[in-house]
C-alpha positions, -999 to +999 in steps of 0.1 A: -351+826+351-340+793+362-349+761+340-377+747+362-400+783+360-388+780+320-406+744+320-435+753+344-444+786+328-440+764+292-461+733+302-485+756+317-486+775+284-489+742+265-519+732+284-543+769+281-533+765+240-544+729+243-575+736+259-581+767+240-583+748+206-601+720+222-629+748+232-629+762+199-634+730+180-663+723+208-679+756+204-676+752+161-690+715+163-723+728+182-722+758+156-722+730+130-751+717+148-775+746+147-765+753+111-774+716+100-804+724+119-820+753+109-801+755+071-819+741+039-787+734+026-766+723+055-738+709+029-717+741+013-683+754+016-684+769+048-699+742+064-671+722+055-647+743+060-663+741+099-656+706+099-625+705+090-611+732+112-628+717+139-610+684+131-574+701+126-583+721+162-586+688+180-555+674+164-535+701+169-545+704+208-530+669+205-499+680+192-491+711+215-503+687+245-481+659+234-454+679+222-456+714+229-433+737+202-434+770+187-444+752+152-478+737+170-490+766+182-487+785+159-505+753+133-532+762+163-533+801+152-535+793+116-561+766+121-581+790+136-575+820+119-582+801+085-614+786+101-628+829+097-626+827+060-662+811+067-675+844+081-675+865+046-664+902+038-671+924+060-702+943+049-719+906+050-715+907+084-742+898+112-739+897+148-734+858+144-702+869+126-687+897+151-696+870+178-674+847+159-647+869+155-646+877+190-646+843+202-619+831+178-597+862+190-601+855+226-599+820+219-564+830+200-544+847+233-534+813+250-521+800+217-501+834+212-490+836+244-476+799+236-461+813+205-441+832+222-432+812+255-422+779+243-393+762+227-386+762+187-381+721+192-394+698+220-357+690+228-350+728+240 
């Protein structure tokens, strides 16, 4: 392929991860909401966990914007993927959780497809 597709089909690829972490750390933060909401306890482990994830989404959507590489993306698929540790074992599992897990997967494809489409350093 000639350079310029290379660059389009990379800034393009940049810009769906960017926006797909910047959805999932919207789409956690109103999470966060209902849980403070409706929770007795709205301060635990996973809660935190949420908020940190959700912070570290936003930043790295920064990063792969700014200066889209390999390494940020995939900081974006481990941000996320980490972020499910909140969900529990399996046979805890509600329909919140398989909603979650289907959201962060879907979520995931941009930032995999980013993975594999652009450059190891932002010099490349």
């Amino acid at each position: 392929m000639p350079a310029e597709v290379d660059d389009q089909v990379s800034r393009r690829a940049a810009f769906l991860a960017s926006i797909a972490l910047l959805a999932f750390s919207a789409l956690t933060t109103f999470a966060l909401i209902g849980w403070f909401y409706r929770s007795e306890v709205a301060w635990n482990w996973k809660s935190v966990l949420a908020v940190g994830c959700a912070i570290l989404a936003v930043t790295t959507s920064a990063l792969v914007w700014r200066a889209p590489t390999r390494m940020h993306a995939i900081m974006g698929i481990a941000v996320m993927a980490f972020s499910l540790l909140r969900i529990g074992p399996p046979g805890d599992w509600t329909w919140v959780s398989f909603a979650l897990v289907a959201i962060t997967f879907v979520l995931l494809m941009p930032l995999v497809h980013a993975v594999i489409v652009l450059p190891n350093d932002p010099e490349a």
